[in-house]
C-alpha positions in Angstrom: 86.6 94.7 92.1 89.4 97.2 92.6 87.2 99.9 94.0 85.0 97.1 96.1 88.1 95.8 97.7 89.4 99.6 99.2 85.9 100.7 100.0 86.0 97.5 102.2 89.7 97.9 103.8 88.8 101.1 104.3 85.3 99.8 106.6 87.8 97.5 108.9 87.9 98.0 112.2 91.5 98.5 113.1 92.5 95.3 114.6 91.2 93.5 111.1 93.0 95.9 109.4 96.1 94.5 111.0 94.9 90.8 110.2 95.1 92.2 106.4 98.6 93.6 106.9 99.4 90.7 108.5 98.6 88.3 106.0 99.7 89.9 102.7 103.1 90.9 104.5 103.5 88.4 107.1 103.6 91.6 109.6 100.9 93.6 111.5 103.3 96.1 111.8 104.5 98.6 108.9 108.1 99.8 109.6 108.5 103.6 109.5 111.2 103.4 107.5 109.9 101.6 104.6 106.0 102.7 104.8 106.8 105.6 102.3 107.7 103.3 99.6 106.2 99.9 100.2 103.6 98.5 97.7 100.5 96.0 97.7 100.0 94.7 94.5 96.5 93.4 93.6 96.2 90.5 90.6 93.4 88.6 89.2 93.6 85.0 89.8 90.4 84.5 87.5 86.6 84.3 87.6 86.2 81.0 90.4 84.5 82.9 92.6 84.1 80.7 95.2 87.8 80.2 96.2 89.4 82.6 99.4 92.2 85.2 98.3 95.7 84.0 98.2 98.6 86.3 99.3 101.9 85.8 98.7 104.0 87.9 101.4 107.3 87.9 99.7 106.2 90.2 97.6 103.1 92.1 99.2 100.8 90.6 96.8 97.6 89.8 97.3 95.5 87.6 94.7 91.6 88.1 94.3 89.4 86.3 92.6 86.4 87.6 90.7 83.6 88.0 93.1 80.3 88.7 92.1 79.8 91.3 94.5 81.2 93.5 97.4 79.4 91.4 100.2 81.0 88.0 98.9 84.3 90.4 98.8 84.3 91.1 102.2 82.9 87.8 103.0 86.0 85.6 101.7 88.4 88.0 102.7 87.8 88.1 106.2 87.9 84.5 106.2 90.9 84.6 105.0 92.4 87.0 106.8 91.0 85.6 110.0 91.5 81.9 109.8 95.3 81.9 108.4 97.5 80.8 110.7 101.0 82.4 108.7 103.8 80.4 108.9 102.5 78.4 111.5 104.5 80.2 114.2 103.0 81.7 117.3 
């Protein structure tokens, strides 16, 4: 799951790659002075599948579930990524 979810960050175009950023720090933007040593931490929410990841941008974390392959991967995090509206604000 690890290696399926780099191999498809790593596909993005660039402007979903900010959607990501975006979502699991509440920026599209990294700051220069903090890129060097800020973290995404990935965790394991458990094997439903069918739910969309959850992030939790206090802490750069970004909750997967256990998909059954790197399609579905892709597939649920784009969603995701892509329909989120934040914190609401535009």
């Amino acid at each position: 799951l690890i290696d399926w979810f780099w191999e498809v960050l790593r596909e993005m175009a660039a402007a979903d790659r900010r959607l990501f950023l975006a979502f699991v720090t509440g920026s599209d933007r990294m700051p220069t002075f903090i890129s060097s040593r800020m973290r995404l931490k990935l965790m394991l929410l458990g094997a439903d599948y069918r739910r969309f990841p959850i992030a939790h941008t206090c802490f750069n974390q970004l909750g997967l579930w256990l998909y059954r392959s790197k399609a579905e991967l892709r597939g649920k995090l784009l969603v995701a990524i892509k329909e989120s509206e934040g914190f609401g604000l535009k």
